[in-house]
C-alpha positions as CSV (number, residue, x, y, z in Angstrom):
1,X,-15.1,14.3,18.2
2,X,-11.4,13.6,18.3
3,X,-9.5,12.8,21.2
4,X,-6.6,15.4,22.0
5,X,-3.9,13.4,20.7
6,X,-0.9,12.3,23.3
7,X,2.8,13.4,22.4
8,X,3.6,9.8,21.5
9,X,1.2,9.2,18.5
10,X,-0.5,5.6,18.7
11,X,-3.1,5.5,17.1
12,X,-3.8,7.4,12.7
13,X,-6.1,10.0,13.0
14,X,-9.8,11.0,11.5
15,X,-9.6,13.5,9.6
16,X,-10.6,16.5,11.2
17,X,-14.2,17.3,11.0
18,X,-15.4,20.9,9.9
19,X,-15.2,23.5,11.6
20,X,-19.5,24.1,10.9
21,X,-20.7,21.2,12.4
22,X,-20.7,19.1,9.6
23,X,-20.7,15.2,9.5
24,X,-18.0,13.4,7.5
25,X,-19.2,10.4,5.2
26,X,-18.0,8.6,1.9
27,X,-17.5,10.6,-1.3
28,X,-20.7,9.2,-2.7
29,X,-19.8,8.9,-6.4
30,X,-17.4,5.9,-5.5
31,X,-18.3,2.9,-6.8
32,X,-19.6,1.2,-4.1
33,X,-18.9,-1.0,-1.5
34,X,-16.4,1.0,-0.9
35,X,-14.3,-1.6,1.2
36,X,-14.1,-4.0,-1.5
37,X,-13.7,-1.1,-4.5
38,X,-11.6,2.0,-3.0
39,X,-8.5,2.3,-1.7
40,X,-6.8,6.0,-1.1
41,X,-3.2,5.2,-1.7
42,X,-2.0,4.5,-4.9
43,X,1.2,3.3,-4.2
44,X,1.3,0.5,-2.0
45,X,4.3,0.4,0.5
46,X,4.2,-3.3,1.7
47,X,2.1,-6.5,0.7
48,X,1.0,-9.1,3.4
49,X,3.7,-11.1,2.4
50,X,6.3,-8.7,4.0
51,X,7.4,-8.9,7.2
52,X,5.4,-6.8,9.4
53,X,8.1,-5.9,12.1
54,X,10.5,-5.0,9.5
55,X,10.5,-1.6,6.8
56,X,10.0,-2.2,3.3
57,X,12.3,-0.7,1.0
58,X,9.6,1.4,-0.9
59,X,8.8,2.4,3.5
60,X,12.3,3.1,4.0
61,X,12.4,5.0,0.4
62,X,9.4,7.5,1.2
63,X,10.1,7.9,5.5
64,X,13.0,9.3,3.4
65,X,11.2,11.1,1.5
66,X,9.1,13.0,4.6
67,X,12.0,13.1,6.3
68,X,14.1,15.3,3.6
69,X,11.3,17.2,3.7
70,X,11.6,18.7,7.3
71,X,14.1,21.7,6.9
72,X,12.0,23.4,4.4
73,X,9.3,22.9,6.5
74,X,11.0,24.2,9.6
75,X,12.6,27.1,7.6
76,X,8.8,28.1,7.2
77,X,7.6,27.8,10.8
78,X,10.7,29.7,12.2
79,X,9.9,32.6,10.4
80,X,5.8,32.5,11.5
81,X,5.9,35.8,13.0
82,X,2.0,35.1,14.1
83,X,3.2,32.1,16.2
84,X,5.1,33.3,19.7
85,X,8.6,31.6,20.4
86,X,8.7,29.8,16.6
87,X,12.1,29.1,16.1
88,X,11.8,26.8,19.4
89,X,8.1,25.7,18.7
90,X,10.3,25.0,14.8
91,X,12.8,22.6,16.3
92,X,10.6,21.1,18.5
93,X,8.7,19.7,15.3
94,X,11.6,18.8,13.1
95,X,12.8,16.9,16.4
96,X,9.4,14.7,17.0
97,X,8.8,14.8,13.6
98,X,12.2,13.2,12.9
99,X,12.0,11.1,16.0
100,X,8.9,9.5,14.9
101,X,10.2,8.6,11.1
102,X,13.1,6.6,13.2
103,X,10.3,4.8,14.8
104,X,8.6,3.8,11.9
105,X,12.1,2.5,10.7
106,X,12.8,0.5,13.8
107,X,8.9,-0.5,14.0
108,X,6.8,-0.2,11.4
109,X,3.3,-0.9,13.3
110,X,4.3,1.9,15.7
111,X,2.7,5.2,15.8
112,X,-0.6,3.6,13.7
113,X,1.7,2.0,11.2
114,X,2.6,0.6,9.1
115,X,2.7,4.3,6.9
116,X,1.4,5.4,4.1
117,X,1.3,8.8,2.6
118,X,-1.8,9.3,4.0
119,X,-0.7,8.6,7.7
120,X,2.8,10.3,7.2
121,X,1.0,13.9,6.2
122,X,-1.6,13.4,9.0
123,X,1.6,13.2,11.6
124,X,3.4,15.9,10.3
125,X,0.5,18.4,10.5
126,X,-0.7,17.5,13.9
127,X,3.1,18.2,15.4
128,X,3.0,20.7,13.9
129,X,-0.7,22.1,15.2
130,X,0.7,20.6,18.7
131,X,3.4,22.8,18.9
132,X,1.0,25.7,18.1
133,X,1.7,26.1,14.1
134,X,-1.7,26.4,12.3
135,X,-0.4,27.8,8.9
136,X,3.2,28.0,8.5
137,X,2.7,28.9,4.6
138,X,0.2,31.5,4.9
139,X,2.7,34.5,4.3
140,X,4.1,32.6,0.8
141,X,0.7,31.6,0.0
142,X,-0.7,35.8,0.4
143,X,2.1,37.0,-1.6
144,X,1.6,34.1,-4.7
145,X,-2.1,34.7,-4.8
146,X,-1.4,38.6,-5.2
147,X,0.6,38.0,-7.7
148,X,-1.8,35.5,-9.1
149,X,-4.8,37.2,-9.7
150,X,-2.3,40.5,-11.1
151,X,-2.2,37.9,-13.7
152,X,-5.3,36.4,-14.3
153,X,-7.0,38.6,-17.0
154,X,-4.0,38.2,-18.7
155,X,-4.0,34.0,-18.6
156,X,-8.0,34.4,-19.8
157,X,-7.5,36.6,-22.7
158,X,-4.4,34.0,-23.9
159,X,-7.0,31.2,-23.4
160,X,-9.9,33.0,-24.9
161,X,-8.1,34.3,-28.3
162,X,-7.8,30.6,-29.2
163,X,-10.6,30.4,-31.2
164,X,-10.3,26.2,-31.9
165,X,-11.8,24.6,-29.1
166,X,-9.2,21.4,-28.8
167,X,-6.2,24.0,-29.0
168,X,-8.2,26.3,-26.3
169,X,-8.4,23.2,-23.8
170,X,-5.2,21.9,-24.2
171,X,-3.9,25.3,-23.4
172,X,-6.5,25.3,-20.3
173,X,-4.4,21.8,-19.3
174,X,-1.3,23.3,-19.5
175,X,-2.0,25.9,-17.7
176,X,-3.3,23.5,-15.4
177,X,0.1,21.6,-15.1
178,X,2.3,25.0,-15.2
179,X,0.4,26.4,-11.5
180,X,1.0,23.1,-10.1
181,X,4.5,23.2,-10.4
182,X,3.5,25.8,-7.2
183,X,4.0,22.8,-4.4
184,X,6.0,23.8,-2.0
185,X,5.4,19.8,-0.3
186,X,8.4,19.0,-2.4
187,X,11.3,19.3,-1.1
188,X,13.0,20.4,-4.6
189,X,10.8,22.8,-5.6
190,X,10.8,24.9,-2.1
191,X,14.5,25.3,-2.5
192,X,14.1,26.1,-6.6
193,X,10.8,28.7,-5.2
194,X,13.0,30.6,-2.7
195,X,15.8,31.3,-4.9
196,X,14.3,31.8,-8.0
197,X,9.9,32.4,-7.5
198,X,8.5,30.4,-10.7
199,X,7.3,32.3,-13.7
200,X,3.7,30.7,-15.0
201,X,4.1,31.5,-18.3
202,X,7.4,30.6,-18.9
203,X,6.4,27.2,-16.9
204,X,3.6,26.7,-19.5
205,X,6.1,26.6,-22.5
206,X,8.3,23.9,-20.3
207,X,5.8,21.5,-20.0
208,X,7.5,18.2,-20.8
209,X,6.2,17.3,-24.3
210,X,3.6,14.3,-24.8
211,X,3.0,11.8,-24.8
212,X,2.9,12.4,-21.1
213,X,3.3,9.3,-18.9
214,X,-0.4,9.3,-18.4
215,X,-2.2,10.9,-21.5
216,X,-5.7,10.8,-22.0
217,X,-6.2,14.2,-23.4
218,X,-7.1,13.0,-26.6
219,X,-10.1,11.4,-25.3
220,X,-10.7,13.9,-23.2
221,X,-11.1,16.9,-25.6
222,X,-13.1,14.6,-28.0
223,X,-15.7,14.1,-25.0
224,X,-15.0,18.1,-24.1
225,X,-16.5,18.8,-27.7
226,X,-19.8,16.9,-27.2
227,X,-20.4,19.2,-24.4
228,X,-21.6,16.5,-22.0
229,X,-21.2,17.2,-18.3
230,X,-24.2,19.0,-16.4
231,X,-22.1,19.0,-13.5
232,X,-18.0,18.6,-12.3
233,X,-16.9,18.3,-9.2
234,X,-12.9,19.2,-8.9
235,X,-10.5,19.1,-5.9
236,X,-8.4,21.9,-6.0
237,X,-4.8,22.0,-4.7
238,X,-2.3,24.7,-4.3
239,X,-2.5,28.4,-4.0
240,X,-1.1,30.9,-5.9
241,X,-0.9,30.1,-9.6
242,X,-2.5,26.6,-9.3
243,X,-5.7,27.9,-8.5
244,X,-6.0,31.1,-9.9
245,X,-4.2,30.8,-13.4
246,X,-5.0,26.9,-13.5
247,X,-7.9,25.7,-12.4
248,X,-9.9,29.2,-12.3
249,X,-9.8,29.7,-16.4
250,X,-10.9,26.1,-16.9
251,X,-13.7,25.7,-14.0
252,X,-14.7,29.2,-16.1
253,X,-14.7,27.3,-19.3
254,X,-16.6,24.7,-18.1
255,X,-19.2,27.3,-17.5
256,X,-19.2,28.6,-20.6
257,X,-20.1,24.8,-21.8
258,X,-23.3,25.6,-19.2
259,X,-21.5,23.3,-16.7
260,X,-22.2,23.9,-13.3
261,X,-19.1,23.6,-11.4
262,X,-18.1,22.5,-7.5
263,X,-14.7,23.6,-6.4
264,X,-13.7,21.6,-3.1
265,X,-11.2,22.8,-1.3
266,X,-9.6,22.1,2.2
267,X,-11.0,22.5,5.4
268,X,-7.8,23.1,7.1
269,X,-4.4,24.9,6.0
270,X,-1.7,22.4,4.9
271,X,1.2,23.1,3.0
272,X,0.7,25.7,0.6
273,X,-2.4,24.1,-0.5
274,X,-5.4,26.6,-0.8
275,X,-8.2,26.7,2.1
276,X,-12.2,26.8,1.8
277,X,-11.9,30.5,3.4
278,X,-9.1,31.9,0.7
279,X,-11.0,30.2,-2.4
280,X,-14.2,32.6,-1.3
281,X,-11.7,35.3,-0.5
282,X,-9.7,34.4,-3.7
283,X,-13.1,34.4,-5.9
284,X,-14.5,37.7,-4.1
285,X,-11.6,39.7,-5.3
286,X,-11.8,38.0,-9.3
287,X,-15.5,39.0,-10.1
288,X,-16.7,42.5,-11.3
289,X,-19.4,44.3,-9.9
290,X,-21.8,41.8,-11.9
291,X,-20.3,38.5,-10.0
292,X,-18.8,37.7,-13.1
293,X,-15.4,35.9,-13.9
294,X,-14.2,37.8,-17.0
295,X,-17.7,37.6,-18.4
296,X,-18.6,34.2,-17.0
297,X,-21.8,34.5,-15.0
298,X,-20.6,32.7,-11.2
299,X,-24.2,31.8,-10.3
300,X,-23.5,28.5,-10.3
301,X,-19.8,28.2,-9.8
302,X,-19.8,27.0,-6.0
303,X,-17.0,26.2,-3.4
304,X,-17.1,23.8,-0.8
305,X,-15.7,22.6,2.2
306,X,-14.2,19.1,1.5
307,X,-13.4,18.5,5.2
308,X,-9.8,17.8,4.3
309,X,-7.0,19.0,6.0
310,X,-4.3,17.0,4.4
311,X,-2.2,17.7,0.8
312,X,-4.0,13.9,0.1
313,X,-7.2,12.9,0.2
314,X,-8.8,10.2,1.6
315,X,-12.5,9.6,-0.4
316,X,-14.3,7.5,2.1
317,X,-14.4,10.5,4.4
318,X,-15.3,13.6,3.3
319,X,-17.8,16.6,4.5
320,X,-21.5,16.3,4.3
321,X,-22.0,19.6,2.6
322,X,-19.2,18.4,-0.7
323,X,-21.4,15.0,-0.3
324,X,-24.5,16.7,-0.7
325,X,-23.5,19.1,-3.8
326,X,-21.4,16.2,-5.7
327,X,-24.0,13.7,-5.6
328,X,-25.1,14.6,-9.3
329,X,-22.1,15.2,-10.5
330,X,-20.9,13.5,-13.7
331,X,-17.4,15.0,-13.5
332,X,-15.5,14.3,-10.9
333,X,-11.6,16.1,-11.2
334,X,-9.0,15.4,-8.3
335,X,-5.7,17.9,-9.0
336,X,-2.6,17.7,-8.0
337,X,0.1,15.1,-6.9
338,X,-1.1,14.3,-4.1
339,X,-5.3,14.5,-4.5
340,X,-4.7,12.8,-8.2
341,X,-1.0,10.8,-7.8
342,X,-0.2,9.8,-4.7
343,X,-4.0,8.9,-3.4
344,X,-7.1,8.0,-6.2
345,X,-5.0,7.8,-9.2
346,X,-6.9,4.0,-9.7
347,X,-9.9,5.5,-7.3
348,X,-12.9,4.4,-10.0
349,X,-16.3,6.7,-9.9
350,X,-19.9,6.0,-11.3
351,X,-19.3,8.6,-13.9
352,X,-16.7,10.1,-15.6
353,X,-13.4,11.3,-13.9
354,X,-10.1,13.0,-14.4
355,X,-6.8,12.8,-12.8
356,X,-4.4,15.4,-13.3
357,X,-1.1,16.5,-11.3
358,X,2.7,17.1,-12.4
359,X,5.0,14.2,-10.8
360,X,7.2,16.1,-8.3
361,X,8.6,13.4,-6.4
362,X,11.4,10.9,-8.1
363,X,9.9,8.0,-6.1
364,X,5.8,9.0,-7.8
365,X,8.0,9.1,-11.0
366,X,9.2,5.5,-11.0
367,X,6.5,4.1,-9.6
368,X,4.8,5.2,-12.7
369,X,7.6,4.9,-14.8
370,X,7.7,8.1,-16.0
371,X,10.2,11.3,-15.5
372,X,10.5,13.9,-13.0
373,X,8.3,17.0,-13.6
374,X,6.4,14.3,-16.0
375,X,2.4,14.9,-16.5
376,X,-0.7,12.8,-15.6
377,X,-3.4,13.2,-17.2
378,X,-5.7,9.9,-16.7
379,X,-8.9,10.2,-18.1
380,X,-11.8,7.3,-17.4
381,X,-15.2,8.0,-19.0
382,X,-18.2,5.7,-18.1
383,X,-20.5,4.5,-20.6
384,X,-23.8,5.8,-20.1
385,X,-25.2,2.3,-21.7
């Protein structure tokens, strides 16, 4: 079990098991040993070379980063009318939130330093569960998954009219990139989402054009037509459109290929991403009376609990019950910025994988030397010689 943490935060935390009693071991399609072979950040915010009492600039740039980050979040928690006394328990985090990213300026091996994005999300949610927040987006998320799944016959039909099966995946991808421009983690796009709500379809015809800074989708739809995969394994993100216009009608046409397909989804609330309980709730309300997904038998369309309860994912720890059901997987897909991008971008598996998020943050963007709102699509596919 974890220790209650202190207020001052010494040490980075597990990752919290599951709430079932579930162990938490290594994802086990990494190629292994994991030590030498996996690392979860993909950007790496220091070298040993660097002084290690002293910020890096690329530190500096992304404590920034978190740090810009904070109204948004505290305009959410103020207005958590679940949570007694928010607009205090609100100002309390952005204070020790903020306090802390001044530490890690002054000291970057305080606090379980030096950061990365892994350690700076873990922070920011456990102030936040401190102070007695548990799911500051839930109201935002409810209302985008309503409107969602209003829309999600609609979104199949589109997809299923295309009768060429390159131009029908493609579209799927699109699709895929247009719901996860729903990331309200980004400081941009929660300002852009409370004035103006994003429309899905009209995000789908925006989609910068290709080649995208990462673009494997070639490859990918050639491999797509061969019909290959028995089994994928993808790691869901947001609510809201992600989910249900994005990833639902491609995990559906991976079925009708007669792949079976694992969605993993978080353990815990965190930002707007979607949880293990609202992907069952989500899926309960899509199926007809015959559990069927716009004629897609469900039978073997199964969610898990990954035992995350961050926006990123760390690989070498994940719930026994997602280890268990991915062990035979030969598609493994991590969505999103920060499951795809900003952790496992170079993560390498025993079998095929995908990568696939829309860069939201200018510092992700120049790293990769792409634009803002540019797409990743990073396909590797193991030879089964």
């Amino acid at each position: 079990m974890r220790k209650k943490s202190h207020t001052t935060i010494s040490i980075p935390l597990q990752p919290k098991k599951m709430e079932s009693s579930g162990e938490m071991v290594a994802f086990p399609l990494l190629i292994t040993p994991i030590e030498n072979n996996y690392r979860a950040c993909t950007i790496p915010y220091r070298f040993p070379s660097d002084n290690p009492n002293k910020p890096t600039p690329i530190e500096l740039s992304w404590i920034n980063l978190f740090a810009n980050s904070i109204p948004s979040f505290k305009k959410r928690a103020e207005s958590d009318d679940t949570v007694t006394d928010a607009p205090a328990k609100a100002e309390k985090f952005a204070q020790r939130y903020a306090e802390i990213l001044e530490d890690f300026k002054k000291d970057p091996e305080g606090h379980g330093g030096p950061p990365d994005c892994i350690l700076l999300c873990r922070i920011r949610e456990l102030i936040l569960r401190e102070v007695g927040f548990r799911d500051i987006f839930k109201k935002v998320k409810d209302e985008e998954n309503a409107k969602a799944i209003s829309l999600f016959k609609e979104v199949v039909n589109l997809n299923d009219a295309i009768e060429e099966e390159p131009k029908r995946v493609e579209n799927l991808v699109r699709g895929i990139f247009a719901g996860n421009i729903f990331d309200l983690g980004s400081a941009t796009l929660a300002e852009l989402f409370s004035k103006d709500g994003i429309s899905f379809l009209a995000s789908c015809q925006n989609i910068v054009p290709r080649p995208w800074v990462i673009d494997d989708l070639d490859a990918f739809i050639s491999k797509w037509g061969k019909k290959p995969w028995k089994k994928a394994v993808i790691f869901v993100d947001n609510s809201g459109a992600d989910i249900i216009l994005g990833i639902l009608p491609f995990a559906r046409e991976l079925r009708r290929c007669g792949t079976k397909v694992v969605l993993a989804a978080n353990d815990l609330p965190s930002i707007n991403d979607v949880t293990y309980h609202e992907l069952l709730e989500i899926i309960s309300k899509l199926m007809d009376e015959n559990g069927q997904l716009m004629g897609v038998d469900t039978q073997n369309l199964l969610i898990a609990n990954s035992g995350n309860d961050l926006p990123v994912i760390d690989l070498s720890s994940v719930a026994q019950e997602l280890a268990y059901l991915a062990s035979d997987a030969d598609l493994v897909v991590l969505e999103g910025m920060g499951r795809g991008i900003e952790t496992n971008l170079y993560a390498q598996f025993r079998c095929d994988s995908l990568k696939i998020g829309m860069v939201k943050h200018p510092e992700v963007a120049q790293f990769l030397g792409g634009r803002l709102y540019d797409c990743v699509f990073k396909f590797n596919e193991v030879s089964s010689g």
